[in-house]
N, C-alpha and C positions, 0 to 999 in steps of 0.2 A: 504494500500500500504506500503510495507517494504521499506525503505529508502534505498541507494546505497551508501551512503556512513556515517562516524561516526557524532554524532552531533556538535555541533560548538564549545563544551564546551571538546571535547574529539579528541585529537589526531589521524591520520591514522595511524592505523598497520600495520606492515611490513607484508608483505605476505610471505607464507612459500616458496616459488620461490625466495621471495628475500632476505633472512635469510643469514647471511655473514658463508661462510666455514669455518672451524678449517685447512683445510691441503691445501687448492690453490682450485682455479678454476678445471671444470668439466676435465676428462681425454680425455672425448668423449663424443657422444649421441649414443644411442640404444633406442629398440624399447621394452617395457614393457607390459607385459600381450599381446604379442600377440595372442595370448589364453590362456586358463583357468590353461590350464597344465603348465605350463611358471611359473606359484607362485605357490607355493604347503606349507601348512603350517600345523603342526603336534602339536594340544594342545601337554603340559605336565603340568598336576594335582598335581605333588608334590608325591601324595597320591595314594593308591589302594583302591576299594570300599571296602566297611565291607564287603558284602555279604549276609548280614541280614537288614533288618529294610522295613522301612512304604513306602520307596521312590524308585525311582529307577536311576539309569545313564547308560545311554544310551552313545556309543562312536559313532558318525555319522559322514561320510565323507557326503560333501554337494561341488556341483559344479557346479559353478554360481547362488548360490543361496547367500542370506544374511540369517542370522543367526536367525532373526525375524520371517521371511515369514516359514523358516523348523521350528522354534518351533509351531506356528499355524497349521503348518501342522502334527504334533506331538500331539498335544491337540486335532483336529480332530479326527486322528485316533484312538486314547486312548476313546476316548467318554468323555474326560474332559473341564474345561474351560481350556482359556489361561494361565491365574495367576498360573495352577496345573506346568507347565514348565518353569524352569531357566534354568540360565546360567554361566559360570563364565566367557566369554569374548566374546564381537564381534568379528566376523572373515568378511577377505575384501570376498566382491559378486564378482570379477573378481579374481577366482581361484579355486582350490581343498583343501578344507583344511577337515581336523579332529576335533572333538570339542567333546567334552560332554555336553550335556544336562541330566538335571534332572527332572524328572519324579513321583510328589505324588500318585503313586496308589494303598497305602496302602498295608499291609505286606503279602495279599494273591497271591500280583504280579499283572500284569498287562493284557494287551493284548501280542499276541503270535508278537512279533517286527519285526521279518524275513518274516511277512507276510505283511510288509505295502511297498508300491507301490507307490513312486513320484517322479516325474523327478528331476536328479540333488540328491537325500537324499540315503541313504544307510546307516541301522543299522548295525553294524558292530558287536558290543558287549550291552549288556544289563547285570546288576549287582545289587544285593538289597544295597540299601544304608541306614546308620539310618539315614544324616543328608542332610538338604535342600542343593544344590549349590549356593553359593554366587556371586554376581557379585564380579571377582580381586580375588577369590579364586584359583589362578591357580602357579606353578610356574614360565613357562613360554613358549615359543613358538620355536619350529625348522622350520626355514626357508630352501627352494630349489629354486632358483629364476634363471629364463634363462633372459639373455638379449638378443635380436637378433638383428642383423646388426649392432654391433657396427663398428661405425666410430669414431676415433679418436686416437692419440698418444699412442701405447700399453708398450714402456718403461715405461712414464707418471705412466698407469695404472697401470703397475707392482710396479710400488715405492708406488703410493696411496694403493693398496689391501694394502702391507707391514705395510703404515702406519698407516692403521686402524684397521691391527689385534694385531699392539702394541701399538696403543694410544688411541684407542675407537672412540668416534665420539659424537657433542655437544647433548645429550638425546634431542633433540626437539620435540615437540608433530607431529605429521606426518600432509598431510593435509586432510587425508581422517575423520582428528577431528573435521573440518569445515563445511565440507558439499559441495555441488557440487556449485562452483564460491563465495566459503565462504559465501553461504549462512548463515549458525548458527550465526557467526559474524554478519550479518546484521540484525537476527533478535532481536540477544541479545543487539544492540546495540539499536534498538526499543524500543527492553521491558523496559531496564534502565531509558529509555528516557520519558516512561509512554505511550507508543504508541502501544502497543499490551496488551489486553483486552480478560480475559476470554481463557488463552492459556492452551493445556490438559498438565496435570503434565507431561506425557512422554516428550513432546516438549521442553516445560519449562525448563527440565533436561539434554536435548544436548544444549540446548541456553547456559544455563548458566555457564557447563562442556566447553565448545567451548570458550566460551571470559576468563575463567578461566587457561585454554588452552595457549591461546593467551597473556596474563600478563605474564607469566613463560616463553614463546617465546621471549618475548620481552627482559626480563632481560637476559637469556641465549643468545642473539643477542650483545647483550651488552659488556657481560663478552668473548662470543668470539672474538667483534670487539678488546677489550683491549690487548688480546692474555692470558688472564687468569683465560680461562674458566674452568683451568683442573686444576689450581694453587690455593693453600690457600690463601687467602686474610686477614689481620686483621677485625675480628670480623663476619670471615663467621661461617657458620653452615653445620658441617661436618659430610658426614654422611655416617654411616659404610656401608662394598660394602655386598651386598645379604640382608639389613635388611631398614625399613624405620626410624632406631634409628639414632640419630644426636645430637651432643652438638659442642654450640658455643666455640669458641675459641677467645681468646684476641690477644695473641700475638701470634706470629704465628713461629716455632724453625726448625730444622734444620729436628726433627725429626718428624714432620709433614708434611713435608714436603718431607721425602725419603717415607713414607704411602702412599703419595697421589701419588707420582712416582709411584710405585710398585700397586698401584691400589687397596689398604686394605682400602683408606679414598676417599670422591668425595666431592669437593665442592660441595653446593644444591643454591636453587632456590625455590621461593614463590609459591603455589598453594594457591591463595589469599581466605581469609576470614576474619572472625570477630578475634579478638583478635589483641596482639602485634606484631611484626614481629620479629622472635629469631635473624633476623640478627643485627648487630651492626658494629660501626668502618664504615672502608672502604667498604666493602660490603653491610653494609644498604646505604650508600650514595648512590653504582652503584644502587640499586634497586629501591630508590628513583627516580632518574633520570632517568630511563627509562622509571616508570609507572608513573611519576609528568603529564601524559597530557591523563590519564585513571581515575580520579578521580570517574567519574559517574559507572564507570565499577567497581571499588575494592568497590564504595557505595554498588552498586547493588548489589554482592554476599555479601555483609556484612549483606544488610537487608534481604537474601535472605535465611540466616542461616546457611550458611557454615564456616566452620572453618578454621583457618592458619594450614595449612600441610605446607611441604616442599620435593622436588624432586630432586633427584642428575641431574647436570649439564651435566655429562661427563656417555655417555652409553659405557662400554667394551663387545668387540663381542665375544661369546664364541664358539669352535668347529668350527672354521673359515677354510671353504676351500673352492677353486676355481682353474676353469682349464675350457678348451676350447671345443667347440663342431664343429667340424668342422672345417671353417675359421675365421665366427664374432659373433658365438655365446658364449656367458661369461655365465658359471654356478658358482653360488656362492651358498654355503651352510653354514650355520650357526646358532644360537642359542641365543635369547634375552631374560630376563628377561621380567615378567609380566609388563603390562602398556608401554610395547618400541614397536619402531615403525621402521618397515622395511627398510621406507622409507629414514629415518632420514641418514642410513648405506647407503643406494644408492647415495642421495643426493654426497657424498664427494667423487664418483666415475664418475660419469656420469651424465648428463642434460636426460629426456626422454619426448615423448609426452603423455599427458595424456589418459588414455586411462581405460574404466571401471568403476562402482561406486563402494561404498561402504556400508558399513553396516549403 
């Protein structure tokens, strides 16, 4: 039996619902994913295939399906095992999206792709590649996203859109990193705890992705409640915009401060593991204080072999546009870097019901 809530040695986590906003309270509620067409989401690879090599990539639109269940069904068709198909991102099961998959079928090619047959998948493109696809090898994702029947304040909405395609919005991990009613959270919170036994590595790797998740939520909940999440701090760790490269800073000048304006510098955040933590000064303190009652949790990914990474604070939305359909439906369209979450951008405009799983 999974427990329902954390152990007695370990604090409750805020839930992504109750995560404090950067720009005020909700504009309105609408209604999300009323169907599939409603989120429509477009990988971008960075890169173009070689067009030679041992592998192959596949561009596949998929709708309502998860990302998993169409690579299975890809390995199927190919006559391969599962392991033969990667991926470089999960994409959400309630929507249209585009992705790449890769394909070992060796440099004579594969099966004829236009001829495979499954509800929801459609081969679009097929390309020889020389090199495997990685998980996070992506650059990042274009979002189409309808709201329907919003209710609420549209002046409101009009200032928040503004204010989020010039000040970004807090990176928080979305909730579809939890699981349906945060489940992963509870299981990770088991595992830590020495209460799940014999769990298959995939499992074990959203548990522990999920409460790892959840630490970096927490401190970024923090740095928004203080109002300086977007702001340098003495002895944060700063890190350049488009790269995962970062150095600490002591003091903190005038002219770190017009960077971090101007959106070249983001403050970051823990993605917890083994090692020191590069923060220092005032911003090791916030972090301290926020994960001081997650002890059994930064244990657990420490003995679990993960490393101290760090995550910018502050997500900027890129190619930001939005306009009306009708009377209440809100089209938003825009563009995130790899590892950001759609949701996170919603969040600082509207409340919605849940509605759909995930991958």
């Amino acid at each position: 039996t999974v427990p329902t809530d954390p152990p007695q040695d370990t604090q409750a986590w805020t839930s992504f619902a109750a995560l404090p906003r950067a720009h005020g309270g909700p504009a309105g509620r609408g209604r999300l994913r009323a169907s599939c067409e409603d989120f429509a989401v477009d990988e971008d690879l960075g890169f173009a295939p070689d067009g030679e090599g041992e592998h192959q990539l596949l561009r596949v639109r998929k709708t309502d399906a998860n990302t998993e269940w169409v690579a299975r069904q890809i390995a199927a068709f190919a006559g391969l095992p599962q392991q033969a198909v990667s991926w470089a991102g999960l994409k959400d099961r309630r929507a249209v999206t585009t992705q790449w998959f890769c394909v070992h079928t060796g440099v004579h090619g594969g099966p004829d792709w236009a001829a495979m047959v499954s509800e929801g998948v459609e081969v679009l493109e097929a390309h020889h590649h020389r090199r495997k696809l990685r998980p996070g090898a992506l650059a990042g994702n274009r979002f189409r996203i309808r709201v329907r029947g919003f209710d609420g304040d549209t002046a409101t909405l009009v200032r928040r859109l503004d204010q989020v395609s010039r000040h970004g919005v807090p990176n928080y991990f979305g909730e579809q990193r939890f699981g349906r009613g945060e489940g992963n959270l509870h299981r990770a919170s088991a595992l830590f705890a020495g209460q799940m036994r014999k769990v298959p590595r995939h499992q074990r790797g959203l548990w522990l992705s999920a409460a790892r998740s959840q630490l970096f939520n927490q401190v970024l909940a923090a740095r928004v409640g203080r109002g300086d999440w977007d702001l340098p701090l003495p002895g944060d760790c700063l890190q350049l915009a488009g790269s995962r490269s970062f150095f600490p800073v002591g003091v903190v000048d005038e002219s770190l401060r017009a960077r971090t304006r101007a959106g070249d510098l983001h403050p970051s955040g823990p993605l917890w593991g083994r090692g020191t933590s590069s923060a220092a000064g005032d911003a090791a303190a916030v972090e301290a204080e926020a994960l001081g009652g997650f002890k059994p949790w930064a244990q657990g990914l420490e003995a679990a072999g993960l490393d101290q990474e760090r995550r910018a604070l502050r997500l900027t939305v890129a190619e930001w546009a939005w306009g009306w359909i009708g009377v209440d439906a809100l089209e938003l369209s825009f563009r995130l870097p790899a590892g950001a979450y759609a949701t996170a951008v919603l969040r600082e405009l509207i409340d919605w019901e849940p509605a759909g799983g995930e991958d």
